[in-house]
C-alpha positions in Angstrom: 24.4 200.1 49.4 26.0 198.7 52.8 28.4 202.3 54.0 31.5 202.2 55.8 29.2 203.8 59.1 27.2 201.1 58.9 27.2 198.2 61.4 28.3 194.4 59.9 25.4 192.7 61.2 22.7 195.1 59.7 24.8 195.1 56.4 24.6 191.0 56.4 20.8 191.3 57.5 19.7 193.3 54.9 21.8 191.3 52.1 20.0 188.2 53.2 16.3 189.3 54.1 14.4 189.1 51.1 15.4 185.1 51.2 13.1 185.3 54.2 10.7 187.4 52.3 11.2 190.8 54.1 13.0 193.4 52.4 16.0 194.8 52.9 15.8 198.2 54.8 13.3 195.6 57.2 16.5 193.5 57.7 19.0 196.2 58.7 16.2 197.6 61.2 15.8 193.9 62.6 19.6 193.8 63.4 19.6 196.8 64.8 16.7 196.3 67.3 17.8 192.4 67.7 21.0 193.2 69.0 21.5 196.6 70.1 21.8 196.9 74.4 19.3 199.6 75.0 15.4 199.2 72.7 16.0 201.6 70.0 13.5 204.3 68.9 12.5 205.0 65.2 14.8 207.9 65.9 17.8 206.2 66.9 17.7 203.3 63.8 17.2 206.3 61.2 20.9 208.0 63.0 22.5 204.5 63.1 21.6 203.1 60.0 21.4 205.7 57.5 18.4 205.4 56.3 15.6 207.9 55.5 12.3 207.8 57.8 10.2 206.9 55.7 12.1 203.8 55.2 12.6 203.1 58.5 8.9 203.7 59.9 8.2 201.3 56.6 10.6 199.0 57.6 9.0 198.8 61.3 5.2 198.2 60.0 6.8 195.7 58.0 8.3 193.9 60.9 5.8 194.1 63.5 3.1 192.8 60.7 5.4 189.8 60.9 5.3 189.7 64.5 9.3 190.0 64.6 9.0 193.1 67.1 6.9 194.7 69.5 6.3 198.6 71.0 8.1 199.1 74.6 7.0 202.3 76.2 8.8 204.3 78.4 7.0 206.3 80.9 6.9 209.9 80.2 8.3 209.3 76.9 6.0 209.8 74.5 8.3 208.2 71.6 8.0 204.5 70.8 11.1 201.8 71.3 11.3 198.7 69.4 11.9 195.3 71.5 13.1 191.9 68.9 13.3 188.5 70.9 16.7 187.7 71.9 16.4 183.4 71.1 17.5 183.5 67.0 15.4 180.1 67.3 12.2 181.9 68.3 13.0 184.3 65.5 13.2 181.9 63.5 10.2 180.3 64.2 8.6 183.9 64.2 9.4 183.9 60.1 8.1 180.4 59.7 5.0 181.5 61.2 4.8 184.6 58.9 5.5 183.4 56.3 3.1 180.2 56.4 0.5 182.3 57.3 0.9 184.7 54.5 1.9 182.5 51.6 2.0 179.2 51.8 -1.1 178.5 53.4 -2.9 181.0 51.1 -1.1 179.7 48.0 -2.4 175.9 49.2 -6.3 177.9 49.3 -5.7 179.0 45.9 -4.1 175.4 44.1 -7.2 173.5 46.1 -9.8 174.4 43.4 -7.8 173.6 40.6 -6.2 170.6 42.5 -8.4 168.1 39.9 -7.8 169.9 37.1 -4.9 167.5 36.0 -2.2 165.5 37.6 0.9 168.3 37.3 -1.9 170.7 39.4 -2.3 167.7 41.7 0.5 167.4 42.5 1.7 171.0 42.8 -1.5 171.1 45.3 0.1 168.1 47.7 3.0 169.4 47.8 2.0 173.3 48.8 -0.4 171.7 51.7 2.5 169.5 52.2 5.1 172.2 53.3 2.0 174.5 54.1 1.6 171.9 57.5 5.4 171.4 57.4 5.9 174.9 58.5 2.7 175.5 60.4 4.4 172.6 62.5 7.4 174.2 63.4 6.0 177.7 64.1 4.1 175.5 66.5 7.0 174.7 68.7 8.7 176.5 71.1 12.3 177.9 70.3 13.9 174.7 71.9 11.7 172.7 70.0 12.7 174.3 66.8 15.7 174.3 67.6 15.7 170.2 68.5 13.8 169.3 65.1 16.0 171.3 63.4 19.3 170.3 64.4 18.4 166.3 64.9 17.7 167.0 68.7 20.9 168.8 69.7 20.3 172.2 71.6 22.4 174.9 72.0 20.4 175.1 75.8 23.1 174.7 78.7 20.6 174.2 80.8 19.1 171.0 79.7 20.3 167.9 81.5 21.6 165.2 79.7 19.9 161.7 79.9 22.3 159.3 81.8 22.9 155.9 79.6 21.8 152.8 81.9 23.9 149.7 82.1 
């Protein structure tokens, strides 16, 4: 239950993270790692979230088994801080990656056998290996490439130049 001490964007992150298949204590520790200014310890998200431990240190296995964060050590500290990328593109293309590796692509191994069993099993089996390659595709690219196949080629990158139109 989202508290008044509680920041919005950990709040909004849990509400929405099982529709990425992560549950929701994983969520709120995401958005607090993603976006705060210094990496957080295990400590530090237990304080600013409200939540117990035991969720928390849950919460982290959960996230770095999806590859959404990694350890930063600190000399002489011997506590462990938690680093997200900063592209929401490249997490993005993190979950994609997760979650074809752990469902869809082991739900496609499991329809194959069966997949001449009858034309509703069939056809269930296409279209599992279907999105299966779908999203092993775009956890292929690279955050701007997400991003571009996603969007119909328009970037948010300011860097990119644009093509000039010839006469």
């Amino acid at each position: 239950m989202p508290t008044s001490s509680m920041p919005a964007l950990p709040v909004i992150f849990g509400d929405f993270a099982a529709m990425f298949g992560l549950s929701r204590p994983a969520g709120q520790c995401f958005a607090a790692i993603w976006r705060q200014a210094s990496n957080p310890c295990a400590d530090d998200l237990v304080e600013s979230l409200g939540l117990s431990r035991s969720n928390v240190s849950t919460a982290l296995k959960e996230l770095r088994g999806w590859g959404l964060i990694s350890i930063a050590r600190v000399p002489g500290d011997r506590r462990e801080f938690f680093v997200a990328p900063d592209d929401p593109w490249e997490v993005l293309r993190l979950i994609f990656a997760a979650r074809q590796r752990r469902d869809f692509s082991v739900l496609a191994d499991r329809l194959a056998p069966h997949a001449d069993e009858d034309a509703a099993t069939r056809g269930a089996y296409e279209m599992v290996a279907a999105l299966s390659g779908w999203m092993a595709h775009l956890a292929s690219l690279d955050a701007a490439g997400l991003q571009a196949a996603m969007t119909g080629g328009e970037t948010t990158d300011r860097t990119a130049k644009k093509k000039k139109k010839k006469h």
